[in-house]
Each structure stands twice: as C-alpha cells, then as structure tokens.
C-alpha positions as semicolon CSV with decimal commas, in nm:
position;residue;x (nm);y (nm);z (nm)
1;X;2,705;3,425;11,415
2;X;2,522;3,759;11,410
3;X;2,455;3,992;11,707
4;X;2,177;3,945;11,883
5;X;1,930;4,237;11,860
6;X;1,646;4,241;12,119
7;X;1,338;4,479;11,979
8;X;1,069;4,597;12,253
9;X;0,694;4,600;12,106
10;X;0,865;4,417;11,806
11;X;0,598;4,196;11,680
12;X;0,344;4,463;11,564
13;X;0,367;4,797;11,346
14;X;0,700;4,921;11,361
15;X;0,844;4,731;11,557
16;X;0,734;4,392;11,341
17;X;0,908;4,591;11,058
18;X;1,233;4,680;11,268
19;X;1,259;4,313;11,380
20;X;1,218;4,200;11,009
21;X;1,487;4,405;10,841
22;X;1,680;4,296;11,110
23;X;1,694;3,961;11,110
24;X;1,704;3,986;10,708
25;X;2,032;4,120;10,770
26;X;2,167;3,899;10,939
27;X;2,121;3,973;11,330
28;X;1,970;3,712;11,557
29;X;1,683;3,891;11,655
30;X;1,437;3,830;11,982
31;X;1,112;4,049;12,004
32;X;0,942;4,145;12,277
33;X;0,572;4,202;12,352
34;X;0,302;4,211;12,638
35;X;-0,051;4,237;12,537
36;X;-0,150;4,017;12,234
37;X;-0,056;3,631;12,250
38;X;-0,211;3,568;11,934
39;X;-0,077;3,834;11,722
40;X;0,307;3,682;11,879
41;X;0,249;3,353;11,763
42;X;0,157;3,430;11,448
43;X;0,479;3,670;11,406
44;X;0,714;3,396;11,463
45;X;0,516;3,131;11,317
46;X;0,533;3,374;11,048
47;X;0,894;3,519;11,075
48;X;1,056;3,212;11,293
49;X;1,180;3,499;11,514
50;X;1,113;3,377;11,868
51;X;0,899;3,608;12,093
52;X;0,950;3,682;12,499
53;X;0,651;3,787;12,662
54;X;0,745;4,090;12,934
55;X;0,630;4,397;13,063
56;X;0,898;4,664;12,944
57;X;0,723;4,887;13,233
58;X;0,827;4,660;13,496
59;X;1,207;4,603;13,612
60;X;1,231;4,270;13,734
61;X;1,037;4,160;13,414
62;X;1,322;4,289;13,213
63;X;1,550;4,209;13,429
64;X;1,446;3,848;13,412
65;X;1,355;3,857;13,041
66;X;1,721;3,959;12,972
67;X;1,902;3,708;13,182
68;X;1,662;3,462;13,001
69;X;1,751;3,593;12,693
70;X;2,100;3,558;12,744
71;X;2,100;3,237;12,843
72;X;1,867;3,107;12,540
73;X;1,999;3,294;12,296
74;X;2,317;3,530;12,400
75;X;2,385;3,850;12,525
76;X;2,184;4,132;12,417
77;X;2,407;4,353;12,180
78;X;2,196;4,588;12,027
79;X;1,872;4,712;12,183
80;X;1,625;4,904;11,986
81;X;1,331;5,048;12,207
82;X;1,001;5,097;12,021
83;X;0,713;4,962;12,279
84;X;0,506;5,265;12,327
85;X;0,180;5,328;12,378
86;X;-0,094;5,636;12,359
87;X;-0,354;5,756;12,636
88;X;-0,494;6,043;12,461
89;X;-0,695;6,354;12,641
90;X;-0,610;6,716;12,702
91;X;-0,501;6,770;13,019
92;X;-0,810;6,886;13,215
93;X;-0,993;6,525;13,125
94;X;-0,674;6,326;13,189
95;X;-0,670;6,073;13,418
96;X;-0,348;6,007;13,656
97;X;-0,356;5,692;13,485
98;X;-0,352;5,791;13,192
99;X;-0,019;6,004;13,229
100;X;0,110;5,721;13,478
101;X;0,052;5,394;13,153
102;X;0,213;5,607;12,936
103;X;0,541;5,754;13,116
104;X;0,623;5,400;13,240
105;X;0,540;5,203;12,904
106;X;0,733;5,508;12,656
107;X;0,997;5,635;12,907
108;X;1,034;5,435;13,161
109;X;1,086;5,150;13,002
110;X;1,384;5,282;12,840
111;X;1,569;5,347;13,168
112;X;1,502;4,985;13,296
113;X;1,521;4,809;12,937
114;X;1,856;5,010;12,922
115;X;1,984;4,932;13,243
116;X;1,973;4,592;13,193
117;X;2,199;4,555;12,914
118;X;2,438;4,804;13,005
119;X;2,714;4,652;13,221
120;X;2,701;4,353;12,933
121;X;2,811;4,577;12,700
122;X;2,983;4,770;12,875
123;X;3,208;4,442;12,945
124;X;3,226;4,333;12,600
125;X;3,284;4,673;12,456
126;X;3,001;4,753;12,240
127;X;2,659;4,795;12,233
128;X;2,383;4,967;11,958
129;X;2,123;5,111;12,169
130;X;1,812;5,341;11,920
131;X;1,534;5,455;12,115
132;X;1,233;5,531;11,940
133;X;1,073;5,873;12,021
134;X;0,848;6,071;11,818
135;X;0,786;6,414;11,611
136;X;0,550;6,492;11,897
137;X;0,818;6,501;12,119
138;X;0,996;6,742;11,953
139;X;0,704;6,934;11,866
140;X;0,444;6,874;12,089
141;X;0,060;6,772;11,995
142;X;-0,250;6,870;12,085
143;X;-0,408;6,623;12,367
144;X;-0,098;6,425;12,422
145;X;0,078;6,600;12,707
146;X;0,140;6,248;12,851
147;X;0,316;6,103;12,506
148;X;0,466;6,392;12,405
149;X;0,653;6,397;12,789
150;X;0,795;6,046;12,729
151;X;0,890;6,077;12,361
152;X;1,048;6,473;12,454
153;X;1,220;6,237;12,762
154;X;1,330;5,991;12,549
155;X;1,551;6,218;12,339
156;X;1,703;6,299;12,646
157;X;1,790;6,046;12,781
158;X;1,944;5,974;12,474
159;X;2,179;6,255;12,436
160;X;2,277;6,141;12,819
161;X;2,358;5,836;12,779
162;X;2,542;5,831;12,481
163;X;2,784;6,055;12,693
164;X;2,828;5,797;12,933
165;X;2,844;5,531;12,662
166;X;3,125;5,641;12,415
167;X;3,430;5,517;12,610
168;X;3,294;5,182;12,593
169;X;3,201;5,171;12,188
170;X;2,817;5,169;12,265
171;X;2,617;5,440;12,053
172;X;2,297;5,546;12,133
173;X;2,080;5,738;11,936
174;X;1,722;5,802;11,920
175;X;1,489;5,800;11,609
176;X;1,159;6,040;11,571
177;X;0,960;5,883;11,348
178;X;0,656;6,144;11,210
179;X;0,305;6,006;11,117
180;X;0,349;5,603;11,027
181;X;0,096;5,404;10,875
182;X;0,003;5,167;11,163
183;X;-0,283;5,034;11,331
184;X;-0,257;5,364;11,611
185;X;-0,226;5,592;11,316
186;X;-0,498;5,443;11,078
187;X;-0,722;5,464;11,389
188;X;-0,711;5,844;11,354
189;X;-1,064;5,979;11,224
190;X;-1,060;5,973;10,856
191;X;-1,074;6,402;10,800
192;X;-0,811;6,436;11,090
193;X;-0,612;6,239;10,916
194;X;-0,609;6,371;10,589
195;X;-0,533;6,729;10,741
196;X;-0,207;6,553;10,873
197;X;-0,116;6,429;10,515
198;X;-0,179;6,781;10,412
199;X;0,125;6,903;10,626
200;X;0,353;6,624;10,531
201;X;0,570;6,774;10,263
202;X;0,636;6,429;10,085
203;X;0,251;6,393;10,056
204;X;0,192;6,055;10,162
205;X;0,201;5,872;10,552
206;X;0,526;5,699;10,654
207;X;0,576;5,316;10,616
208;X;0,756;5,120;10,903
209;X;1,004;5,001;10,622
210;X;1,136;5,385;10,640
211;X;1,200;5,362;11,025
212;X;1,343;4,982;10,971
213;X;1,639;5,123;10,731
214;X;1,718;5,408;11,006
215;X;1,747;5,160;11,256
216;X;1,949;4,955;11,049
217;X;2,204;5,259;10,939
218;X;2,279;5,374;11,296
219;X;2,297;4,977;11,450
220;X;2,578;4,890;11,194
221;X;2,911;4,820;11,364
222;X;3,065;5,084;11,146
223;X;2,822;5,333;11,276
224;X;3,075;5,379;11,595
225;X;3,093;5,765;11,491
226;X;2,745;5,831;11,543
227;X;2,601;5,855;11,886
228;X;2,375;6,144;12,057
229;X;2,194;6,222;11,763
230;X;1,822;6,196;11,700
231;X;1,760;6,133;11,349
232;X;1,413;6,274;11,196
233;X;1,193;6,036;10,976
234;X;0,917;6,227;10,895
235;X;0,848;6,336;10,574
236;X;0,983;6,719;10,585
237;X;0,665;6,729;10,855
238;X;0,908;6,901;11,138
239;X;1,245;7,024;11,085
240;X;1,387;7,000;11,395
C-alpha cells in the first residue's frame, strides 16, 4: 500500500492540487481543512480523498486529528504543510490580530503539525516533511509584515529541523512558491496584478500543478539526499 501523505489546507488552491498529484501517484492521501464544509465535501466527493476537519493553529486539534488519522487510515509518513492564510495592512494600521491569525495559522502550525508526527517517524525511520513558504519570505512585500514573518520563519525552521531529522531518514525541505493563480492571488486588483506579471520573467502567473510536481520530487523515497533546502518556484521572479 502507499504512504500515507497528510496535506494541511489541502482541499483548495494549492493545496487541492498537491493532494491530487499525490494521490495520482499512488500515496494514500488525507487533507486537511478548517473553514469551508462545503468546498470539503465537494473535494472528496470529487477526488474520493477523505477530508479531516482541524484547526492546524491549535495543538490538541492536531494532536487529536493525527492520532485519528492514524488509527483510520495509518501513520502519517509524509507531511506537506500548505494551510496559510493572509491579513494584509502595513504595519501602522495592523491589528494585533491580524499579526496574531497569521503567525499561528502560517508558522505555528508548522511547529505543532510537525511535532505531531515526529516521534512516528522518527520510530519507523522515515518521514517526508515540505513546508510551504513563500517568495515574500525571502523577499519581503509591501503590507505583509505579518506573512512575510511566518513564511521567512518557515524556511527556518526548515533548515533546523532537517538537522535534527537526518539520522532518522526524514527530509525536510521547504518550497517558496512565487505568485500562483489562486483564489488569494486572483483577488489582487486587476492593474496590481498585471504589474506583478510584468516582473515575472516567464511572463505568465504560476499554476498549483507547478508547486504539485515540487512536492512530488522532494517527497519521493529516493529523495533521501535532499533535506534543508528551500526550492524556488517562481518564475525567475526572485533569485534567491
């Protein structure tokens, strides 16, 4: 049977697209999400990949979700964290809340998603672990001092634990996706939007099909050489 492969925010955008490729290849897949019951549903009535309803933000959730998980389905062996979300202002009209939703849904979720599978594969001697972060947190953006913190603190955490990691054959590597055609991004005011195009070198937006093969090339079992790294899927947008 294949691995099971648990994908936070995985029924929407990226995500959707990350739990897709996947489970086309072979992995037995469980995504999570939080906010939108409907849009779940209709994934896995869709995709027949089954859905658990937690909030990555919270520990015991996870906790709980993984345990459950386990128990349904198996032991988590490859985690890919891609819930995020955005609370946009520049700093002097941001809210503590707004800095507070964000650092515990991008970042802080990764800690407790990651702490949760951990000893499991530490046991079994392996583990694929790809956090998503961002080109804005490698090279910051204007009015997102709250996502660009998580997504920067997301590539370190990274490099960390893959240090702590490699004696047990579990890789963990981040990915930094640039500008993705999604709901978030196509919400971006039409003539702010075409001035990002403008910058991307490859001239068009990224699809989620672009992140979904990076996830797929570091996740492979013979990907054991690879761990630490951040790997940049933007378009030429940031070379970092």
């Amino acid at each position: 049977m294949g691995r099971v492969a648990l994908v936070t925010g995985g029924t929407r955008g990226i995500g959707r697209q990350i739990s897709i490729a996947l489970k086309e290849k072979g992995y037995r897949v469980v995504a999570n999400y939080f906010g939108n019951v409907d849009a779940a549903k209709a994934f896995t009535d869709e995709t027949g990949i089954p859905t658990y309803r937690f909030d990555v933000s919270n520990y015991a959730d996870c906790d709980a979700a993984v345990q459950k998980i386990a128990h349904e389905v198996g032991p988590v062996e490859v985690l890919v964290n891609n819930a995020g979300i955005t609370r946009d202002s520049t700093l002097h009209r941001m809210n503590y809340e707004q800095w507070e939703d964000v650092i515990h849904t991008n970042l802080t979720s990764c800690f407790n998603m990651c702490r949760c599978v951990i000893e499991s594969m530490r046991d079994r001697g392996f583990g694929r672990i790809v956090n998503i972060g961002s080109i804005n947190g490698q090279a910051g953006q204007y009015g997102q001092v709250n996502y660009a913190a998580a997504k920067s603190g997301i590539h370190g955490f990274t490099k960390a634990l893959a240090q702590e990691g490699a004696a047990k054959n579990i890789t963990v590597n981040a990915i930094a996706p640039g500008y993705v055609d999604t709901d978030m991004v196509r919400a971006v005011p039409h003539n702010v939007l075409e001035k990002i195009i403008s910058r991307i070198p490859m001239g068009r937006l990224g699809r989620a099909d672009d992140i979904a093969r990076g996830v797929l090339f570091l996740i492979a079992d013979d990907a054991d050489f690879i761990t630490g790294s951040t790997l940049s899927i933007n378009g030429g947008q940031h070379m970092y």
